[in-house]
C-alpha positions in Angstrom: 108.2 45.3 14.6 108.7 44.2 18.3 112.1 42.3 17.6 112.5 40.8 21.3 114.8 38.2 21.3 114.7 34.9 23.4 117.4 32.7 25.4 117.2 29.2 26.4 119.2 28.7 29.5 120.6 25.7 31.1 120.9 23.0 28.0 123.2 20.6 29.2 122.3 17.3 27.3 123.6 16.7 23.6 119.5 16.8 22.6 119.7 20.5 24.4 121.7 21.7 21.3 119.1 19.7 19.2 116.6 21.1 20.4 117.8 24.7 20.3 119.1 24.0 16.8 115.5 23.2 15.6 113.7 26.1 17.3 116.7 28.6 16.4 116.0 31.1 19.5 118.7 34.1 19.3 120.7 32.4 22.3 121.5 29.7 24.2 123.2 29.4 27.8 125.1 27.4 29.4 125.8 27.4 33.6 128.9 27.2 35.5 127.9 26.9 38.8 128.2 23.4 40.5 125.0 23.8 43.6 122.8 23.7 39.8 121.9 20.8 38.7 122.1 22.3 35.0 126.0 22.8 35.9 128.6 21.9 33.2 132.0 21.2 32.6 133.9 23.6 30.5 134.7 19.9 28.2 130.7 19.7 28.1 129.8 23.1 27.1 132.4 22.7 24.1 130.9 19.7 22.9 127.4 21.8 23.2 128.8 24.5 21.3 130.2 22.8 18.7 127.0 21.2 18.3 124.8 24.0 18.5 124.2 25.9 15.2 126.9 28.9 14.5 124.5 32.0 14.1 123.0 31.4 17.7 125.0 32.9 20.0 126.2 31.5 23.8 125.9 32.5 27.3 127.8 31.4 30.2 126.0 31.7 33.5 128.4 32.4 36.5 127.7 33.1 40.0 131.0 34.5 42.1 133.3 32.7 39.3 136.9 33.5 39.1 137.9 36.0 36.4 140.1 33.4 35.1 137.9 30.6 34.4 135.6 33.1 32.7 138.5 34.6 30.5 139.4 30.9 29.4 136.0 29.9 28.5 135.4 33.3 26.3 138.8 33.0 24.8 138.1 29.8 23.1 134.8 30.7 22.0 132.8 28.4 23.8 130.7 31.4 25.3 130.4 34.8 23.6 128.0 36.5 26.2 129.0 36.7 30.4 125.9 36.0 32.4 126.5 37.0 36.1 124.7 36.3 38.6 125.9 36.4 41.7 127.2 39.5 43.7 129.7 40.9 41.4 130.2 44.1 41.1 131.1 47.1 38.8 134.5 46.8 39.9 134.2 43.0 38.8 133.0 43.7 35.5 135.3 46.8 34.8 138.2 44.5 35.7 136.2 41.7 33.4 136.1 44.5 30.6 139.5 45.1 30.7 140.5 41.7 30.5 138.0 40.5 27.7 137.4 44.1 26.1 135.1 42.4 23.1 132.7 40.0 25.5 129.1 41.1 26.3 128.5 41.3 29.7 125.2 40.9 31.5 124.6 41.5 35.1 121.1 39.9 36.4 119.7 41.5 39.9 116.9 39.2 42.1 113.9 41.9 41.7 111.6 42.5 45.2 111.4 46.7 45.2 112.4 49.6 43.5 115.9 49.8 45.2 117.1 46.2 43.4 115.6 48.4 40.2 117.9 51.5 40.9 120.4 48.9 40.8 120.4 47.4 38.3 119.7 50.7 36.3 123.1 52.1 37.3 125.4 48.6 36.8 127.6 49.4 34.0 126.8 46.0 32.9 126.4 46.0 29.2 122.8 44.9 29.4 120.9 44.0 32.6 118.6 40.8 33.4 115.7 41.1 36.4 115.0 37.8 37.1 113.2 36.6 40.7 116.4 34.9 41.4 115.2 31.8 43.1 114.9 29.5 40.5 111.1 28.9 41.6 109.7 28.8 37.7 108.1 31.9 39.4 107.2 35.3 38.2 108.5 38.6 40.6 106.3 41.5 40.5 105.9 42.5 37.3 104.2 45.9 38.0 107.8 47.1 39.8 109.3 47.4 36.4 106.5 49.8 34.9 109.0 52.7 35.0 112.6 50.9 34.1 114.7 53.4 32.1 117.3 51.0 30.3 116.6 48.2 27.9 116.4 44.8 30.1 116.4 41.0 29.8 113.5 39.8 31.8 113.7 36.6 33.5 111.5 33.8 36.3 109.0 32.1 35.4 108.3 32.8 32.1 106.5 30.0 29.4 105.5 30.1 26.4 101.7 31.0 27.8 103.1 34.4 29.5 105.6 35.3 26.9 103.1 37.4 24.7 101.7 39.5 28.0 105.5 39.8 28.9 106.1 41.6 25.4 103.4 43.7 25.2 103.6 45.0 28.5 107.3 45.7 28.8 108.4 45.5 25.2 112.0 43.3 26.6 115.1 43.8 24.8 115.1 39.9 25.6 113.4 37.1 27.1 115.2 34.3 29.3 113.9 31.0 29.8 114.5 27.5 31.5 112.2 25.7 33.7 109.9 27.3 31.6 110.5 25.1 29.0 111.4 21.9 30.8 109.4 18.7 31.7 110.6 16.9 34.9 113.6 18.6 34.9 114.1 18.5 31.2 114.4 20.3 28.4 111.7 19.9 26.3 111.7 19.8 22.7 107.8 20.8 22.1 108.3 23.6 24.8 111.1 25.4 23.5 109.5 25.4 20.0 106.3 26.9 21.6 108.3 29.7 23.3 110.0 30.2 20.4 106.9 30.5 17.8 105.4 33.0 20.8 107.9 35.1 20.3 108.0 35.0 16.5 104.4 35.6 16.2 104.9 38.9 18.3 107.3 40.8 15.7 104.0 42.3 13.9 103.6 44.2 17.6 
């Protein structure tokens, strides 16, 4: 059994949690970081994960965020996984660890050659996403990561049409998605579903 997991990043509409609910992927994230125009408030993201179903499990995205305002937001269980994306460091997340010595932390890294791979294969981040970092819906070179020595989170420009090749190629510990499942702009109800189901139907691989 393959067992790759999926995220759906970004929801920030009181459907979002609808549609997540009635796909049931393994997470769901939300992003703190105002220049998105996915960005929530803390007050929105609680309504979101009181809404969305208990067993899936919630992301905050943060780029550069204060410790603080990530703390608060773990501590009342509106997030249960730290998504950072910006240029934190190991000395961020050890200090992060310390503070919140239960949270899950992920560190992603904006993949163009092997040296943003060596990095992201030392972080002591609990698991590590390579996305292509520019929020362009677009794949980064997929053939950089033939020799990746950790379990990963791969990210940019996936859709439900590349998921399988994703999976069979580089056997993910997860897949993370959002443009990919959006119409203008949009979370899409029949996208996510399909994303969902192509992951499903890989667990016989």
């Amino acid at each position: 059994m393959n067992g790759t997991k999926i995220k759906i990043c970004g929801l920030f509409r009181p459907c979002d949690a609808e549609f997540v609910n009635s796909a049931q992927p393994d997470f769901a994230g939300f992003v703190f970081y105002e220049k998105s125009r996915r960005n929530v408030t803390p007050q929105e993201a609680r309504k979101l994960r009181e809404a969305i179903r208990p067993e899936i499990r919630t992301a905050g995205v943060f780029v550069d965020a204060p410790l603080e305002q990530i703390a608060a937001l773990y501590r009342e269980r509106t997030i249960g996984i730290v998504q950072l994306h910006g240029g934190e460091d190991d000395l961020f997340i050890e200090s992060l660890r310390k503070t919140l010595p239960r949270a899950e932390i992920w560190k992603a890294f904006k993949i163009r050659s092997e040296k943003d791979l060596l990095a992201a294969e030392r972080s002591c981040a609990d698991r590590v996403l390579l996305d292509n970092g520019y929020g362009t819906g677009k794949c980064f070179d997929w053939s950089l990561i033939k020799s990746f020595s950790r379990p990963f989170i791969l990210a940019g420009g996936l859709t439900p049409r590349n998921i399988p090749e994703a999976v069979l190629r580089f056997h993910p510990y997860a897949v993370d998605l959002s443009s990919g499942v959006e119409k203008d702009g949009l979370k899409d109800r029949d996208k996510i579903a399909a994303a969902v189901d192509a992951i499903r139907s890989m667990e016989e691989y």
